[in-house]
C-alpha positions in Angstrom: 48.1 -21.2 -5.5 50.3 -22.1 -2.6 53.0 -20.0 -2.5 53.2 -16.2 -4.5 55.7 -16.9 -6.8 57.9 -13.9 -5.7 58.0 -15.3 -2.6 58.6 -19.4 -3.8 61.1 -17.7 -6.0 63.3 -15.9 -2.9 62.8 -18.9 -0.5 64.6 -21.5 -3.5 67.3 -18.3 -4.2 68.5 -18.2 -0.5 67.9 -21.8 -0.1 65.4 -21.6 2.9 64.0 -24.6 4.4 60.2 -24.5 5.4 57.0 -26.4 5.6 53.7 -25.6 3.6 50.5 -26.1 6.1 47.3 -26.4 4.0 44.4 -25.4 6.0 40.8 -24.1 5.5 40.5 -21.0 3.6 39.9 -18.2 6.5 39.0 -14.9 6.5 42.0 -13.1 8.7 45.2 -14.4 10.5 43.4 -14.3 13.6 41.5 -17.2 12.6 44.6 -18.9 10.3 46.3 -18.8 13.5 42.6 -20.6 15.3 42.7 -23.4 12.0 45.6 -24.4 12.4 46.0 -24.4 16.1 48.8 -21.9 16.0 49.8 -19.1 18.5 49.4 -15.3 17.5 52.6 -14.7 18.2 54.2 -17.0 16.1 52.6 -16.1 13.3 54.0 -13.3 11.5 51.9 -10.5 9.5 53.4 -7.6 7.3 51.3 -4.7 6.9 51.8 -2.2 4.1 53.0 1.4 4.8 53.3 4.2 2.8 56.1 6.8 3.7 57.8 9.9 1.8 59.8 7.4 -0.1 57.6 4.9 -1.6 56.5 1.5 0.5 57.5 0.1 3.7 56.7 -3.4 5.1 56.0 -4.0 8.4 56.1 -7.3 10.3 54.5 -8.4 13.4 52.9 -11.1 15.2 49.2 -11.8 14.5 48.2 -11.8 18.2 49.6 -7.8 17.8 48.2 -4.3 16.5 50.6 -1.8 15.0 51.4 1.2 16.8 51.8 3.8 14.2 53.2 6.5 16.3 55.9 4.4 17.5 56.8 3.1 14.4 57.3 7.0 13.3 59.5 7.9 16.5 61.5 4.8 15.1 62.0 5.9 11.6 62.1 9.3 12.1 59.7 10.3 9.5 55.8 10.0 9.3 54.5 7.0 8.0 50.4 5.9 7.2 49.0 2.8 6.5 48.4 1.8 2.5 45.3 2.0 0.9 44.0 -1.9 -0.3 44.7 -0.8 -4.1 48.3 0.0 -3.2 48.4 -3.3 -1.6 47.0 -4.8 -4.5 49.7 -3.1 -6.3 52.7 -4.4 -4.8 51.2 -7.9 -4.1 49.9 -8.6 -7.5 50.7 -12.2 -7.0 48.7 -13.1 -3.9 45.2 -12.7 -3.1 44.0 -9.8 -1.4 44.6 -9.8 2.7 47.2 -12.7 2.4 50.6 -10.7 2.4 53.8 -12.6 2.9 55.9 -10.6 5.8 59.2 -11.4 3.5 59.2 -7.9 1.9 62.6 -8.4 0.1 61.2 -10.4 -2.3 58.8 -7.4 -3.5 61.7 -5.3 -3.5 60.8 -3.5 0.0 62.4 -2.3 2.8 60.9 -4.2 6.2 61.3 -3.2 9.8 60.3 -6.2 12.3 59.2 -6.2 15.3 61.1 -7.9 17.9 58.7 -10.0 19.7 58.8 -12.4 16.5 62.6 -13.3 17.5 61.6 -14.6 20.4 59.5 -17.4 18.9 60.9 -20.8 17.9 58.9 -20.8 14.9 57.3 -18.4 12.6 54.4 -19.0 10.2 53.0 -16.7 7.5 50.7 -16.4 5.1 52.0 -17.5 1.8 49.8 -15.3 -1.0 46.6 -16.8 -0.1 44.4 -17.7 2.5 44.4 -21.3 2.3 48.3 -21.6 3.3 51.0 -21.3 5.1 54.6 -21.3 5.5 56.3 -22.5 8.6 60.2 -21.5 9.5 62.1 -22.4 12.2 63.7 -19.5 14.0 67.0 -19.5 12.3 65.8 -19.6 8.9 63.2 -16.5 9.8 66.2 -14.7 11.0 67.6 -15.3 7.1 64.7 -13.9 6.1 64.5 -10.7 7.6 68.5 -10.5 8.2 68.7 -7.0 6.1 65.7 -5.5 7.8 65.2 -3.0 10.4 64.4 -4.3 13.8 62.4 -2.5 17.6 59.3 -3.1 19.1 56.5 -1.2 17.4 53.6 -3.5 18.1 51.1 -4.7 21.3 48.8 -7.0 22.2 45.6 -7.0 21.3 42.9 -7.2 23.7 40.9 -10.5 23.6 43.1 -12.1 21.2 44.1 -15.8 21.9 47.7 -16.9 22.2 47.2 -20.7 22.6 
Protein backbone atom coordinates (compact mmCIF):
# COMPACT_ATOMS: atom_id res chain seq x y z
CA UNK A 1 0.00 0.00 0.00
CA UNK A 2 1.79 3.17 -0.76
CA UNK A 3 -0.23 5.85 -0.28
CA UNK A 4 -3.94 5.79 2.02
CA UNK A 5 -6.24 6.29 -0.58
CA UNK A 6 -7.84 9.31 1.29
CA UNK A 7 -4.74 10.82 1.16
CA UNK A 8 -3.75 9.77 -2.84
CA UNK A 9 -7.18 10.93 -3.43
CA UNK A 10 -6.67 14.74 -1.86
CA UNK A 11 -3.09 15.06 -3.24
CA UNK A 12 -4.58 14.28 -7.22
CA UNK A 13 -7.85 16.70 -6.17
CA UNK A 14 -5.62 19.75 -5.28
CA UNK A 15 -3.11 18.78 -7.81
CA UNK A 16 -0.08 18.47 -5.41
CA UNK A 17 3.30 17.54 -6.62
CA UNK A 18 5.37 15.08 -4.51
CA UNK A 19 7.75 12.17 -4.46
CA UNK A 20 7.08 8.68 -2.91
CA UNK A 21 10.45 7.36 -0.99
CA UNK A 22 10.21 3.60 -0.42
CA UNK A 23 12.31 2.55 2.40
CA UNK A 24 12.56 -0.35 4.99
CA UNK A 25 9.51 -1.00 6.93
CA UNK A 26 10.37 0.71 10.51
CA UNK A 27 8.92 0.71 13.59
CA UNK A 28 8.43 4.81 14.47
CA UNK A 29 9.30 8.05 12.60
CA UNK A 30 12.26 8.38 14.59
CA UNK A 31 13.83 5.69 12.74
CA UNK A 32 11.83 6.48 9.10
CA UNK A 33 13.53 9.62 9.54
CA UNK A 34 17.28 7.29 10.43
CA UNK A 35 16.28 4.95 6.95
CA UNK A 36 16.07 7.31 4.97
CA UNK A 37 18.69 9.72 6.04
CA UNK A 38 16.21 12.41 6.74
CA UNK A 39 16.17 15.18 9.46
CA UNK A 40 13.46 15.17 12.30
CA UNK A 41 12.43 18.20 11.64
CA UNK A 42 11.51 17.82 8.22
CA UNK A 43 9.53 15.20 8.69
CA UNK A 44 6.14 15.91 9.64
CA UNK A 45 3.95 13.76 12.23
CA UNK A 46 0.15 14.28 13.07
CA UNK A 47 -0.93 13.08 16.26
CA UNK A 48 -4.69 12.43 17.04
CA UNK A 49 -6.46 14.53 19.65
CA UNK A 50 -9.69 14.27 21.01
CA UNK A 51 -11.46 17.55 22.21
CA UNK A 52 -15.18 18.57 23.19
CA UNK A 53 -16.02 18.57 19.61
CA UNK A 54 -14.94 15.39 18.07
CA UNK A 55 -11.11 14.96 16.58
CA UNK A 56 -8.34 17.28 16.16
CA UNK A 57 -5.03 16.62 14.17
CA UNK A 58 -1.99 17.83 15.20
CA UNK A 59 1.17 18.24 13.17
CA UNK A 60 4.73 18.48 14.09
CA UNK A 61 8.12 17.57 13.35
CA UNK A 62 9.36 14.05 14.24
CA UNK A 63 12.48 15.34 16.01
CA UNK A 64 9.55 17.09 18.47
CA UNK A 65 7.12 16.00 21.41
CA UNK A 66 3.77 17.61 21.85
CA UNK A 67 3.17 19.94 24.52
CA UNK A 68 -0.37 19.36 25.54
CA UNK A 69 -0.74 22.25 27.80
CA UNK A 70 0.27 24.64 25.23
CA UNK A 71 -1.71 23.34 22.69
CA UNK A 72 -4.79 23.95 25.26
CA UNK A 73 -3.76 27.72 26.03
CA UNK A 74 -3.85 27.85 22.17
CA UNK A 75 -7.28 26.54 21.48
CA UNK A 76 -8.77 27.58 24.43
CA UNK A 77 -10.39 24.50 25.43
CA UNK A 78 -8.92 21.14 26.87
CA UNK A 79 -7.73 18.69 24.64
CA UNK A 80 -6.18 14.79 25.40
CA UNK A 81 -4.50 12.56 23.32
CA UNK A 82 -6.73 9.64 21.38
CA UNK A 83 -6.87 6.36 22.33
CA UNK A 84 -5.13 3.76 19.41
CA UNK A 85 -8.85 2.49 18.61
CA UNK A 86 -10.01 6.02 17.90
CA UNK A 87 -6.98 6.26 15.74
CA UNK A 88 -7.84 3.21 14.11
CA UNK A 89 -11.10 4.69 13.61
CA UNK A 90 -10.41 7.66 11.67
CA UNK A 91 -7.42 6.14 9.77
CA UNK A 92 -9.10 3.00 8.65
CA UNK A 93 -7.04 3.17 5.53
CA UNK A 94 -3.50 3.15 6.79
CA UNK A 95 -1.75 0.84 9.11
CA UNK A 96 -1.66 1.47 12.58
CA UNK A 97 1.18 4.21 13.77
CA UNK A 98 1.62 5.52 10.11
CA UNK A 99 -0.82 8.63 10.18
CA UNK A 100 -0.60 11.11 7.26
CA UNK A 101 -0.30 14.79 8.92
CA UNK A 102 -2.78 16.04 5.95
CA UNK A 103 -5.95 15.89 8.22
CA UNK A 104 -8.31 17.48 5.60
CA UNK A 105 -8.47 14.65 3.78
CA UNK A 106 -10.12 12.60 6.86
CA UNK A 107 -12.35 15.48 7.24
CA UNK A 108 -10.36 17.02 10.39
CA UNK A 109 -9.52 20.19 11.55
CA UNK A 110 -5.41 20.41 11.97
CA UNK A 111 -3.37 22.98 13.87
CA UNK A 112 0.49 22.92 12.80
CA UNK A 113 3.17 23.70 14.35
CA UNK A 114 5.37 26.36 13.05
CA UNK A 115 8.69 24.96 13.10
CA UNK A 116 7.61 22.76 9.93
CA UNK A 117 7.46 26.18 7.79
CA UNK A 118 10.69 26.76 8.28
CA UNK A 119 11.91 23.55 6.45
CA UNK A 120 12.47 23.42 2.73
CA UNK A 121 10.98 20.14 2.51
CA UNK A 122 8.53 18.10 4.42
CA UNK A 123 8.15 14.24 4.42
CA UNK A 124 5.40 12.18 5.99
CA UNK A 125 4.31 9.06 6.39
CA UNK A 126 1.94 8.03 3.76
CA UNK A 127 -0.53 5.18 5.56
CA UNK A 128 2.18 2.74 6.20
CA UNK A 129 5.39 2.27 7.37
CA UNK A 130 7.26 1.41 4.38
CA UNK A 131 6.70 5.04 2.72
CA UNK A 132 6.86 8.25 2.34
CA UNK A 133 5.80 11.34 0.83
CA UNK A 134 8.16 14.18 0.12
CA UNK A 135 6.84 18.00 -0.52
CA UNK A 136 8.66 20.83 -1.19
CA UNK A 137 7.79 23.74 1.04
CA UNK A 138 5.30 25.43 -1.07
CA UNK A 139 3.21 22.54 -1.80
CA UNK A 140 3.16 21.63 2.14
CA UNK A 141 1.95 25.12 2.66
CA UNK A 142 -1.15 23.99 0.17
CA UNK A 143 -1.55 21.34 2.25
CA UNK A 144 -2.15 22.69 5.46
CA UNK A 145 -3.29 26.31 3.98
CA UNK A 146 -6.81 26.03 6.06
CA UNK A 147 -5.23 24.95 9.19
CA UNK A 148 -4.48 26.49 12.45
CA UNK A 149 -0.92 27.45 12.99
CA UNK A 150 1.72 28.38 16.67
CA UNK A 151 4.27 26.62 18.19
CA UNK A 152 3.03 23.80 20.39
CA UNK A 153 5.90 21.46 20.16
CA UNK A 154 9.87 20.98 21.54
CA UNK A 155 12.65 19.06 21.01
CA UNK A 156 13.24 16.06 22.20
CA UNK A 157 16.11 15.12 24.13
CA UNK A 158 18.59 12.80 22.36
CA UNK A 159 16.86 12.87 19.22
CA UNK A 160 19.03 13.20 15.97
CA UNK A 161 18.48 16.10 13.52
CA UNK A 162 21.01 15.08 10.84
Amino acid sequence: MPLAAALQRYLTNHKIGYDLILHDETPSSTRTAEACHVSGDCLAKGVLLRDHGGYLLAVLPTSHRIELEDLRNMLGHGVELAEETEVATVFKDCQRGAVPPIGACYGLDTIVDDSLEEQPDIYFEAGDHATLVHVSREQFAKLVRRAHHGRFSTREAGVAVH
